[in-house]
KOLLO-990950 format. One record per residue (C-alpha): residue in three letters; x, y, z; chain. Coordinates in Angstrom, 3 decimals. Layout:
// residues N
<res=ALA | east=X | north=Y | up=Z | chain=A>
...
//
This chain:
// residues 211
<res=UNK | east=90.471 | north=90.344 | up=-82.570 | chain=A>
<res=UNK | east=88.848 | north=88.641 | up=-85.317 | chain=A>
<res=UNK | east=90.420 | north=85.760 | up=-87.449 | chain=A>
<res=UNK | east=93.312 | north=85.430 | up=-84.328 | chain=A>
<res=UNK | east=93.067 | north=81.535 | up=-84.249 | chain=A>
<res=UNK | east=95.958 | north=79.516 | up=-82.759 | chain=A>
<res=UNK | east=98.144 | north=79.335 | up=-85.505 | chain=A>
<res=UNK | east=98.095 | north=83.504 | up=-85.700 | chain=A>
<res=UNK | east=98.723 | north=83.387 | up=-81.899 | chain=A>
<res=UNK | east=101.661 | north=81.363 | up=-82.374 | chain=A>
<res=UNK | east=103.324 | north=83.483 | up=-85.052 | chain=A>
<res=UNK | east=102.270 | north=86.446 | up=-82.878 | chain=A>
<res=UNK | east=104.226 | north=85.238 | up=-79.817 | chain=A>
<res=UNK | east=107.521 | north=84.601 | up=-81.977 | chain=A>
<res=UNK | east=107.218 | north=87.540 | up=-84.151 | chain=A>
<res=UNK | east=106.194 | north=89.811 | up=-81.258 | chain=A>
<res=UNK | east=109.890 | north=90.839 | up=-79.998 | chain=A>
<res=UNK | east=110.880 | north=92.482 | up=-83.750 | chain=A>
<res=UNK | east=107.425 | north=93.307 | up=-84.961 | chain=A>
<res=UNK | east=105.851 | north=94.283 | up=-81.878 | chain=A>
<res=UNK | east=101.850 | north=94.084 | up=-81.329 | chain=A>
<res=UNK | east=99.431 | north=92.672 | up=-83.940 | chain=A>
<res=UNK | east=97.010 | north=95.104 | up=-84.791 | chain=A>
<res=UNK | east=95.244 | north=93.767 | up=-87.772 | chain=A>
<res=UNK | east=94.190 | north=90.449 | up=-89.417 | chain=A>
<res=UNK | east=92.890 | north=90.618 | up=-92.841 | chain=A>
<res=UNK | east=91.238 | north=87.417 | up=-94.128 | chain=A>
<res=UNK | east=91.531 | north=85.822 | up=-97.622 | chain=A>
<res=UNK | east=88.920 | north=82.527 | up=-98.483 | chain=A>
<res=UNK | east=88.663 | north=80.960 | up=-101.444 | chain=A>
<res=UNK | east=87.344 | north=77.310 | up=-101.412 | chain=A>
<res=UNK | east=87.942 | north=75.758 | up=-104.778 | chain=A>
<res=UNK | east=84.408 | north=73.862 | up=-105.090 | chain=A>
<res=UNK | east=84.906 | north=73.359 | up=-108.899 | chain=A>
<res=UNK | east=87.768 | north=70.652 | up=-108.055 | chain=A>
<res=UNK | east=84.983 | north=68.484 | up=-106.049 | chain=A>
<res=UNK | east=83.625 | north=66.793 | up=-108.924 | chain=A>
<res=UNK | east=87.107 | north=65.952 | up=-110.531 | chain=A>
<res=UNK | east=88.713 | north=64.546 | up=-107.378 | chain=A>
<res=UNK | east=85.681 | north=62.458 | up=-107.227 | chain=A>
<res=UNK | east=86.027 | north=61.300 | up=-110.719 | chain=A>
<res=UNK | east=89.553 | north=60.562 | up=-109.684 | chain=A>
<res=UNK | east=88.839 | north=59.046 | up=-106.696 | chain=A>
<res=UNK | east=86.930 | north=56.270 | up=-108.612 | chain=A>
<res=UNK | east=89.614 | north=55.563 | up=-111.032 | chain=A>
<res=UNK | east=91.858 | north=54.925 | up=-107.982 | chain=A>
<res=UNK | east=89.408 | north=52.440 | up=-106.874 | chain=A>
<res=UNK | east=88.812 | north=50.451 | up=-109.979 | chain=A>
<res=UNK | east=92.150 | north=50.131 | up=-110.604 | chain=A>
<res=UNK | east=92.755 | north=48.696 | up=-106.747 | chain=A>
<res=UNK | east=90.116 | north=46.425 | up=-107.654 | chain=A>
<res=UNK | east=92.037 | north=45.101 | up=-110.924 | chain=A>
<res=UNK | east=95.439 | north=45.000 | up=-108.924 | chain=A>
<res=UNK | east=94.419 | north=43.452 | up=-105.799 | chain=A>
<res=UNK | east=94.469 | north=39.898 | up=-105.021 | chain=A>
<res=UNK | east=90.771 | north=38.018 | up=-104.546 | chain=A>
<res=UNK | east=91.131 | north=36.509 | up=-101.088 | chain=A>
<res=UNK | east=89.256 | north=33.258 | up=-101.880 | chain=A>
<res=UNK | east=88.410 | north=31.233 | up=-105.183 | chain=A>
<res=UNK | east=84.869 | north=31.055 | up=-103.737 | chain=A>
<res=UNK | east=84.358 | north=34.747 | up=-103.801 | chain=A>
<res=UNK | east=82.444 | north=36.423 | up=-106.516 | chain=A>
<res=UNK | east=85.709 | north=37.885 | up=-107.644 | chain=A>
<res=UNK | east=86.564 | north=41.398 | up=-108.604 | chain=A>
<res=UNK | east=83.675 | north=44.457 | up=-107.838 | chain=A>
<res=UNK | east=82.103 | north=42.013 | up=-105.363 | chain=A>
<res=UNK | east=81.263 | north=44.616 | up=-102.990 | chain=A>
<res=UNK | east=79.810 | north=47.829 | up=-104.367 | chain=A>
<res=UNK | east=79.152 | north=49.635 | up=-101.178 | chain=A>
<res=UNK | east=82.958 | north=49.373 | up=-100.069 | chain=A>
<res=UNK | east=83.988 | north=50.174 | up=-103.770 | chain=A>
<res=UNK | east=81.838 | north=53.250 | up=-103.825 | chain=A>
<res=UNK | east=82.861 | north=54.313 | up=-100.370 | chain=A>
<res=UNK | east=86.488 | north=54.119 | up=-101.025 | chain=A>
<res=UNK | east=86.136 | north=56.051 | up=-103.965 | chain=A>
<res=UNK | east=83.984 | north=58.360 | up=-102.387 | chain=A>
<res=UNK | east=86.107 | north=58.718 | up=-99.530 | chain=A>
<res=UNK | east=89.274 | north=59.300 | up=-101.961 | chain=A>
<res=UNK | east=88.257 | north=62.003 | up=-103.522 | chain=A>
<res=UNK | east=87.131 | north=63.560 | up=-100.806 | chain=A>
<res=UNK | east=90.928 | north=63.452 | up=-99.653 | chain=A>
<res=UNK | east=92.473 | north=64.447 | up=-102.926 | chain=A>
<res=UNK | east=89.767 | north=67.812 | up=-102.486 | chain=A>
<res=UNK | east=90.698 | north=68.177 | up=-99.141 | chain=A>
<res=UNK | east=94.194 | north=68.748 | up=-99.980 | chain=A>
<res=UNK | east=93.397 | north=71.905 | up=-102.440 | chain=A>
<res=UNK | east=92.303 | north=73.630 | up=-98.815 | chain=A>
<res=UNK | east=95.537 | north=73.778 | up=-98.193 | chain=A>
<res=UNK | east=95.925 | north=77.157 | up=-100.136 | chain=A>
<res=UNK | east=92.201 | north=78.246 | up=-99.874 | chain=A>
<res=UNK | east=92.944 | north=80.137 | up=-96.447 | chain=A>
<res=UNK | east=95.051 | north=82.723 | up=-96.335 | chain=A>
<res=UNK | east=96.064 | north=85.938 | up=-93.826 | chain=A>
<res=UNK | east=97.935 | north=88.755 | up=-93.846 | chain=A>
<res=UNK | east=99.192 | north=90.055 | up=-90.315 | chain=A>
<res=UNK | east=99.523 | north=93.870 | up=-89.863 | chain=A>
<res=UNK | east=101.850 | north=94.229 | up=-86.749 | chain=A>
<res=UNK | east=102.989 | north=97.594 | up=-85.741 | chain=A>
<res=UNK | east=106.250 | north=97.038 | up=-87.555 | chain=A>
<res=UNK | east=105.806 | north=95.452 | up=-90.498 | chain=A>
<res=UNK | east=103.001 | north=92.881 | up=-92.337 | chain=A>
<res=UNK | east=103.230 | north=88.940 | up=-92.361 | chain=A>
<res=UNK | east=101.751 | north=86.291 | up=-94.657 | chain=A>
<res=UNK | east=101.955 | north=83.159 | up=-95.592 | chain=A>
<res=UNK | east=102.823 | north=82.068 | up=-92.461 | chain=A>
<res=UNK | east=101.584 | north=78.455 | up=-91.790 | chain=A>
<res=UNK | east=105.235 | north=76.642 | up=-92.640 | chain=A>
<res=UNK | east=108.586 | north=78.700 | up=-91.293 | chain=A>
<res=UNK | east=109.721 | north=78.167 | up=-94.655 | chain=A>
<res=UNK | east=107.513 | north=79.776 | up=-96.441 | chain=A>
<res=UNK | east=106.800 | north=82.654 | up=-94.309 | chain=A>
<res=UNK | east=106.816 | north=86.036 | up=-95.309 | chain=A>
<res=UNK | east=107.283 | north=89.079 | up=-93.062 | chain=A>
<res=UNK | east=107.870 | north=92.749 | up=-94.776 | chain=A>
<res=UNK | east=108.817 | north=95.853 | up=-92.462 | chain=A>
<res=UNK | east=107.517 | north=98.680 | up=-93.125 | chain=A>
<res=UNK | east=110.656 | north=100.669 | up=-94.441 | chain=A>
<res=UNK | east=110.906 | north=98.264 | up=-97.318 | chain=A>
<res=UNK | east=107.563 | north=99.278 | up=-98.578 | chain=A>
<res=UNK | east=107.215 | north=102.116 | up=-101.424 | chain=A>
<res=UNK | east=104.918 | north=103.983 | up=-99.395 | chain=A>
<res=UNK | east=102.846 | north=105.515 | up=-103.030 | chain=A>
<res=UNK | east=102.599 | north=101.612 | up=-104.104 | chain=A>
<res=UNK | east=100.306 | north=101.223 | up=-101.625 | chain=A>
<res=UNK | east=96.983 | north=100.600 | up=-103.602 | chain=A>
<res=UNK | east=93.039 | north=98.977 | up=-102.691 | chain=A>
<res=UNK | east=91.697 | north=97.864 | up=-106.121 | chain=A>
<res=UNK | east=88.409 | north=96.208 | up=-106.968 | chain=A>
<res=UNK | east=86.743 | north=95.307 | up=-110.422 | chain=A>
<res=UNK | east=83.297 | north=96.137 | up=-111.377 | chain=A>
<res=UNK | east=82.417 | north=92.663 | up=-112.675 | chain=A>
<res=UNK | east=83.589 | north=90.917 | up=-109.561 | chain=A>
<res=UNK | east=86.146 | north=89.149 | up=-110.995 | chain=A>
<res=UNK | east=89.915 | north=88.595 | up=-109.108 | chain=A>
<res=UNK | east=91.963 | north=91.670 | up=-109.576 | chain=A>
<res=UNK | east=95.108 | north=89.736 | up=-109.177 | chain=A>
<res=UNK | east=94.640 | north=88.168 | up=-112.571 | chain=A>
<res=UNK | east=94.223 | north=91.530 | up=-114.024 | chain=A>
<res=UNK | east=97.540 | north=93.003 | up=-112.614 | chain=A>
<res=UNK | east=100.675 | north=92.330 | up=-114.560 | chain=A>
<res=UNK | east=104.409 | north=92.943 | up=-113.355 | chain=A>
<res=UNK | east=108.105 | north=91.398 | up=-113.643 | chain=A>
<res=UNK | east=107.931 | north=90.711 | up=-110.120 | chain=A>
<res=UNK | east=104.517 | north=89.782 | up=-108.812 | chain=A>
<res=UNK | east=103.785 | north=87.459 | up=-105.696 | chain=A>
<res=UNK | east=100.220 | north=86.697 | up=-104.475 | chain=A>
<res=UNK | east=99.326 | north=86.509 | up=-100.747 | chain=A>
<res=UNK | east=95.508 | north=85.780 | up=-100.859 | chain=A>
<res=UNK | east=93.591 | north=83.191 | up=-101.858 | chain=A>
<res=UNK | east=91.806 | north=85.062 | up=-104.321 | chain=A>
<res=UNK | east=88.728 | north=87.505 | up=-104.052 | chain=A>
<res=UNK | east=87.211 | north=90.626 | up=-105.631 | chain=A>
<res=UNK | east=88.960 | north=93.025 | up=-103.688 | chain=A>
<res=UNK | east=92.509 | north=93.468 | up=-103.361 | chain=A>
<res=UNK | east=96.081 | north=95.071 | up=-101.734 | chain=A>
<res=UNK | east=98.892 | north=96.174 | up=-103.644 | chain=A>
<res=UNK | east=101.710 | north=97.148 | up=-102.882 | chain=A>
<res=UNK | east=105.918 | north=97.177 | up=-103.984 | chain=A>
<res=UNK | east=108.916 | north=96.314 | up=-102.121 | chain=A>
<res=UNK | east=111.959 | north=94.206 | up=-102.558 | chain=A>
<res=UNK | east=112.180 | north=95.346 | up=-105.903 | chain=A>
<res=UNK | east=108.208 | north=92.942 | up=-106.288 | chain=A>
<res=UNK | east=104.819 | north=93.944 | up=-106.394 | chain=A>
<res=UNK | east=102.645 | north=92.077 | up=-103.384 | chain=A>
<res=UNK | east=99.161 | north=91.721 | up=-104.000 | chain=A>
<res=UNK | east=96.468 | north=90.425 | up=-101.222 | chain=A>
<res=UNK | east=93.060 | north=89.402 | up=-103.015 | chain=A>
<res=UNK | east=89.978 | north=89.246 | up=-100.550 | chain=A>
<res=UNK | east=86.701 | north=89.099 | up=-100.713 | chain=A>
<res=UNK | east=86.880 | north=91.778 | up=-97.290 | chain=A>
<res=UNK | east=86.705 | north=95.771 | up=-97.619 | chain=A>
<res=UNK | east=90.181 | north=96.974 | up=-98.096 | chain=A>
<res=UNK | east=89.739 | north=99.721 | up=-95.994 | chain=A>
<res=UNK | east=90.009 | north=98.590 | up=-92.466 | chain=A>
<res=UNK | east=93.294 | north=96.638 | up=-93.874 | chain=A>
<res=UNK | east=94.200 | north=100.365 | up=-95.241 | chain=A>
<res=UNK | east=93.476 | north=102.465 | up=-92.334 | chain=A>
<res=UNK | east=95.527 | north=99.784 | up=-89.918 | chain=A>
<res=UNK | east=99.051 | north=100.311 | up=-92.166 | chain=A>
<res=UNK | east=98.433 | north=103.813 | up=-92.444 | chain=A>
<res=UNK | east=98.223 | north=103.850 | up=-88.347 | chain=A>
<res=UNK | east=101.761 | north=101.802 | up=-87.814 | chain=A>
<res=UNK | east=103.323 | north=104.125 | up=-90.208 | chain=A>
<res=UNK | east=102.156 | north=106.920 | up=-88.250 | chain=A>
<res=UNK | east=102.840 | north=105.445 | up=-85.092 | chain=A>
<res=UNK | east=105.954 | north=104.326 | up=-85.973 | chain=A>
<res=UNK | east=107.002 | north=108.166 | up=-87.023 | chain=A>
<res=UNK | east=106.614 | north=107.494 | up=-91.019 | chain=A>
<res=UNK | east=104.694 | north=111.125 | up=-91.509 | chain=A>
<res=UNK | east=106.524 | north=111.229 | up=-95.310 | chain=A>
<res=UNK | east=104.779 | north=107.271 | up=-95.860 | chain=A>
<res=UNK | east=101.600 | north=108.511 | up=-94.674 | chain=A>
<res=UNK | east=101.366 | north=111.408 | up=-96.869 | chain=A>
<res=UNK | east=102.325 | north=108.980 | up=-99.708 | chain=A>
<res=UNK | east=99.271 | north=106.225 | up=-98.915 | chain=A>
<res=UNK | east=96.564 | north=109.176 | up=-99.267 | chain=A>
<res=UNK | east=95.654 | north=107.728 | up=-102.783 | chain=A>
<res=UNK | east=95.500 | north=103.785 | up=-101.590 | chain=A>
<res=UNK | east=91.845 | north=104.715 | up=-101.063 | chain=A>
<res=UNK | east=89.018 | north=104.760 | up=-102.108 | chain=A>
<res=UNK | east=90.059 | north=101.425 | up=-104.162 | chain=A>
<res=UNK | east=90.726 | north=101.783 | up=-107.826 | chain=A>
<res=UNK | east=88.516 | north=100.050 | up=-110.218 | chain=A>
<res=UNK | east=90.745 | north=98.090 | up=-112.707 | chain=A>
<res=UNK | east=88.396 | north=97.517 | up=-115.908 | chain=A>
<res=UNK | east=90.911 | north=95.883 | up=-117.917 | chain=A>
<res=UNK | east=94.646 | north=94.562 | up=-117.708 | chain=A>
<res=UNK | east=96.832 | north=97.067 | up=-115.425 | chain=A>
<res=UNK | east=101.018 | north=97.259 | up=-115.719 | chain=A>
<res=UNK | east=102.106 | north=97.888 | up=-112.409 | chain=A>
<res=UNK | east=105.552 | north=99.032 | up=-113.736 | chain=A>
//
């Protein structure tokens, strides 16, 4: 199965006795390229001011800046770690298992699994926009959590009294067509009939209430 890396594997083997198989993993990417140059910048006001604050070693040393290869490394090199650390929400899955959907899985804490019977079976919605753009940003609610890193094409749906969206850059379909099979696996013929309008995906054009 595609995008079933360790860390999917692992959820899947404790999740496995109350959600039973996995049979879907939709992927959300989003690498935030625009924060390179910034961390960088950052990175070398770090280093200048460890070259200010740190003691010379010898009184026969040039002083301060004596080394510009180390100085530009280091600053290089700490930037690069500052970027590194906006990955950390740049990768993101959502797990269909044959009772329910899980996401943001990587810390126990902040793991989120949803059965299926909390779900408003008629939320269920794929959207897109025409321009490309993130639909997340165009949906507005009281209660609105985002699962995806961000993308062009998106998953909505309510439960819990919220409004989950999943923002991909992936066709919304297969991730469709793989809830509407638990449901009707797991004997939901009512939630089935309800999730015949999630597709084909809506184009939003403009700001959408989903209240």
């Amino acid at each position: 199965m595609r995008g079933r890396n360790w860390l999917v594997r692992r959820v899947e083997r404790r999740l496995g006795p109350e959600l039973g198989g996995l049979r879907h993993v939709a992927s959300s990417r989003r690498v935030f390229w625009k924060a390179l140059i910034p961390c960088l910048v950052v990175g070398f006001v770090f280093g200048t001011i460890a070259e200010f604050v740190s003691p010379i070693r010898s009184t026969r040393e040039a002083g301060h800046f004596s080394d510009p290869t180390l100085f530009i490394t280091v600053g290089i090199l700490t930037g690069l770690l500052l970027w590194s650390m906006t990955l950390l929400g740049s990768f993101r899955k959502l797990l269909v298992f044959d009772r329910g959907a899980v996401a943001k899985y990587s810390q126990k804490h902040t793991m989120v699994v949803i059965p299926w019977s909390d779900i408003v079976p008629g939320s269920i919605k794929a959207v897109t926009t025409a321009d490309g753009s993130d639909p997340d940003r165009r949906m507005v609610a009281r209660q609105k959590v985002s699962l995806g890193a961000g993308g062009r094409n998106a998953l909505v749906f309510q439960a819990r009294d919220t409004h989950w969206v999943f923002a991909s850059d992936e066709d919304p379909q297969p991730l469709v067509i793989a809830i509407r099979e638990c449901l009707r696996d797991a004997g939901m013929d009512d939630a089935v009939r309800a999730t015949a309008g999630a597709l084909p995906a809506v184009v939003l054009t403009g700001r959408t209430a989903l209240d």
